[in-house]
C-alpha positions in Angstrom: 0.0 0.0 0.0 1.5 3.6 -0.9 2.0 5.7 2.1 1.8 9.5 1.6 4.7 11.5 4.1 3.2 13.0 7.2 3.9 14.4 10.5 3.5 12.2 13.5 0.5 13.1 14.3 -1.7 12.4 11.3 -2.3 9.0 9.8 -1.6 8.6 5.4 -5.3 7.4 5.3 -8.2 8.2 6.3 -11.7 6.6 6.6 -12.4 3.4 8.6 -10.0 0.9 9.3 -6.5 -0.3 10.3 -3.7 1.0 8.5 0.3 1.1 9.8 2.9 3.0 7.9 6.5 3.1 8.2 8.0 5.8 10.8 11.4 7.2 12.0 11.6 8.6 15.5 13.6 11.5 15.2 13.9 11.2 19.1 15.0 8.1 19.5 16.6 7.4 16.4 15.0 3.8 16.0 12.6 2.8 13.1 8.7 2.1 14.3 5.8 0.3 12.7 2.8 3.0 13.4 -0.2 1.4 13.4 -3.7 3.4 13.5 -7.1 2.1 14.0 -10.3 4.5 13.3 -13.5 3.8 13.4 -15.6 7.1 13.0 -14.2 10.0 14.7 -12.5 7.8 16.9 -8.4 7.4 15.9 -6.4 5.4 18.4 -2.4 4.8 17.5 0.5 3.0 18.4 4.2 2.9 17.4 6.2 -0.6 17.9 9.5 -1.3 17.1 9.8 -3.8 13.2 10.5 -7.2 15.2 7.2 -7.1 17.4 5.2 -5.6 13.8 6.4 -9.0 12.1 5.7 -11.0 14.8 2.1 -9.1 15.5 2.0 -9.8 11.4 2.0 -13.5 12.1 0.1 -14.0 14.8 -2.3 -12.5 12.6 -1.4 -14.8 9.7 -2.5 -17.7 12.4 -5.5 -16.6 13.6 -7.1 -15.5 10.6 -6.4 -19.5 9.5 -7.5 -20.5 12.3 -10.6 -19.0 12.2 -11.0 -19.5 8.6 -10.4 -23.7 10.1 -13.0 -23.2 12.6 -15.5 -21.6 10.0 -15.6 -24.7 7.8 -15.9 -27.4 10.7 -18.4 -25.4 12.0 -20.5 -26.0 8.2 -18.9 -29.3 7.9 -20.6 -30.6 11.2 -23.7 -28.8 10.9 -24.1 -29.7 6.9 -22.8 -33.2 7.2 -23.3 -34.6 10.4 -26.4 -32.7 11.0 -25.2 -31.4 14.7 -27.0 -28.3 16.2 -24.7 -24.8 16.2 -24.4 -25.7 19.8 -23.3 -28.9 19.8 -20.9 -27.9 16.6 -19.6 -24.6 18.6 -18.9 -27.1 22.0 -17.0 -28.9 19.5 -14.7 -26.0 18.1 -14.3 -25.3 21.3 -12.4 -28.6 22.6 -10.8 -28.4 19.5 -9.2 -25.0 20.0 -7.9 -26.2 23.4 -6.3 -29.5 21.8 -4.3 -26.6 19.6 -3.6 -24.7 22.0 -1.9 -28.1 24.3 -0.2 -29.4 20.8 1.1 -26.3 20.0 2.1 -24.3 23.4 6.2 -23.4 23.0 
């Protein structure tokens, strides 16, 4: 996405959503991921340093997989196997905790 230069203060887009841009603190001398959520006139904003951006990047990676996962078991059980949402959801639920166990570091 093409970022337009600004001041620290003011996000490169506007309208809803999350965006994060590329920043330099001129304090501190270190590069910074910026990320800015809005949602109305609401704008909230954080700086973090690239390593925690790209980490924050794949644990976004994951859970959007993951939920993706939990989306089509969710169909799959209520579709094939003619379960209730309920019984489905109790499901998805013991299975997230088995992924959580397997894959704890």
């Amino acid at each position: 996405m093409s970022q337009q230069p600004n001041d620290d203060s003011t996000p490169a887009q506007s309208g809803d959503g999350f965006y994060c841009e590329s920043v330099f603190g001129v304090h501190t001398q270190k590069p910074y991921v910026q990320i800015t959520f809005r949602r109305g006139d609401e704008v909230m904003q954080t700086q973090i340093p690239p390593a925690n951006a790209r980490e924050l990047a794949m644990n976004l990676f994951q859970c959007a997989e993951a939920a993706d996962m939990d989306a089509m078991v969710i169909r799959f059980f209520q579709a094939r196997l003619h379960l209730s949402l309920d019984k489905a959801a109790q499901i998805i639920l013991d299975l997230r905790a088995l992924r959580d166990e397997t894959y704890k570091p």
